[in-house]
C-alpha positions in Angstrom: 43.8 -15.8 27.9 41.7 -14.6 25.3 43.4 -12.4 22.8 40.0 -10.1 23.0 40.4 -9.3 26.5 44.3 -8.5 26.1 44.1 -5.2 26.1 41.6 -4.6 28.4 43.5 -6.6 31.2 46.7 -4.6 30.1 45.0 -1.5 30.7 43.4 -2.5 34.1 47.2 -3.8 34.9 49.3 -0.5 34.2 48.2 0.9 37.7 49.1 -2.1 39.2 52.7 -2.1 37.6 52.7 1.9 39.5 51.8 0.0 43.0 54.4 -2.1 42.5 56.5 0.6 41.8 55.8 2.6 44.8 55.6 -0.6 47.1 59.1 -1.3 46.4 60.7 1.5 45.6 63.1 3.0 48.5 61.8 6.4 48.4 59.1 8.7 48.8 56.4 9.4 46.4 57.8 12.3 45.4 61.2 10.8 45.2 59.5 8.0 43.2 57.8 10.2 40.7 61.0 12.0 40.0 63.0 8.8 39.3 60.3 7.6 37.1 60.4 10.5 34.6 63.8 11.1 35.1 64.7 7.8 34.0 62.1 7.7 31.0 64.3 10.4 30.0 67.1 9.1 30.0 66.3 5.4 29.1 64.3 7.0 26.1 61.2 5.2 27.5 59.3 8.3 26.8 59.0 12.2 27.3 56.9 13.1 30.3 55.4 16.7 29.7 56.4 17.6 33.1 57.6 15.1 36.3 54.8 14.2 38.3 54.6 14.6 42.1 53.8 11.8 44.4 50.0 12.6 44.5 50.1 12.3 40.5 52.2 9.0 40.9 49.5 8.0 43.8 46.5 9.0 41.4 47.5 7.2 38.6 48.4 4.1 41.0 45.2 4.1 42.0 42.5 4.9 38.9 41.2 1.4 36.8 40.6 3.1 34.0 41.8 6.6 32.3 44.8 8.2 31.3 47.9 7.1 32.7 50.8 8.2 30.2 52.5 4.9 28.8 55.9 6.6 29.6 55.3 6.1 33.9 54.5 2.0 33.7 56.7 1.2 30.7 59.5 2.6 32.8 58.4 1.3 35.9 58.5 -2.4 34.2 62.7 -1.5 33.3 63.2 -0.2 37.1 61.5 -3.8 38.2 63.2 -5.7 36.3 66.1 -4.7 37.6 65.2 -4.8 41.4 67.2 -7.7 43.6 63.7 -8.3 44.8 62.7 -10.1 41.5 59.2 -8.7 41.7 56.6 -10.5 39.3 53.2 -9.7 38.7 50.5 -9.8 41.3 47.9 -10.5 38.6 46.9 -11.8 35.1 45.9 -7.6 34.3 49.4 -6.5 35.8 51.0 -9.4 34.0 50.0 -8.2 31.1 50.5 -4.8 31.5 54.2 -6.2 32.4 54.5 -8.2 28.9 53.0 -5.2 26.5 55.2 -2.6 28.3 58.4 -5.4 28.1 57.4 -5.9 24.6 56.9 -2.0 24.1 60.7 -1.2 25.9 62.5 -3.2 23.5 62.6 -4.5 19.7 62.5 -8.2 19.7 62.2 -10.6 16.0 60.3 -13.1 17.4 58.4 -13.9 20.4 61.1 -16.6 21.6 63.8 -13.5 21.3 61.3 -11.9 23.6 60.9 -14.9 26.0 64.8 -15.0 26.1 65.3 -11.6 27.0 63.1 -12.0 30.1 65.1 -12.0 33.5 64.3 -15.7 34.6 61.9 -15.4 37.1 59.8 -13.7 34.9 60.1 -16.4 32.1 57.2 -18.2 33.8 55.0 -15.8 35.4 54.6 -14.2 31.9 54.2 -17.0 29.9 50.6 -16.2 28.6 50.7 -12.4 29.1 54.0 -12.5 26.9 52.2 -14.6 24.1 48.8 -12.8 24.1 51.1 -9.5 23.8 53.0 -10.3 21.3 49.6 -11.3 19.5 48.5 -8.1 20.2 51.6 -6.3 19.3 51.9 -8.3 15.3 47.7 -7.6 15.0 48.7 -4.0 15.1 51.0 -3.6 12.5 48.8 -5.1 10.3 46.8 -2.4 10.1 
């Protein structure tokens, strides 16, 4: 994966990681969108301005480019993770929407710390994403 196209993929992806969201969450999408800021909240994942409804959730699960506030996928990568479903990424974009928002939820020293801290069936599936993000993630602080 070319680092050059890393952060384009990741921002196709972060809708994806919203689909996902509402495909497995147990809930309506109003339901949905109220967990997911709620839970930013409290997981300091971010500060939503306001919680979104379900036709907010829907929009932003559904637009390939724009502005989807990092707080909804970055939290909606911690709710997956911890699903007994073990969801993984349904594409290289979503996967590496997945790594930068895993990378983005946690502090991590090195990028082995960061493989480690994967739930195992993710190990794999993120393999690449988790490199070319963490790539991404040390090219930014040089500047």
């Amino acid at each position: 994966m070319p680092q050059d196209d890393f952060y384009t993929q990741m921002r196709a992806g972060l809708s994806a990681l919203l689909r996902q969201w509402q495909a497995l969450g147990q809930a309506d999408a109003d339901q949905l969108a109220l967990i997911l800021a709620e839970t930013a909240r409290v997981a300091k994942l971010g500060e939503p301005d306001a919680t979104p409804d379900g036709a907010t959730l829907a929009h932003w699960s559904q637009i390939q480019t724009g502005d989807i506030p990092l707080w909804a996928p970055r939290t909606a990568v911690f709710l997956l993770n911890q699903m007994p479903a073990k969801p993984t990424p349904q594409s290289d974009a979503e996967a590496c929407a997945w790594a930068y928002c895993w990378l983005r939820n946690r502090s991590f020293d090195s990028l082995q710390a960061a493989r480690d801290g994967l739930p195992e069936h993710l190990k794999a599936p993120l393999q690449d994403a988790l490199e070319a993000a963490w790539r991404d993630q040390q090219g930014l602080r040089l500047v």
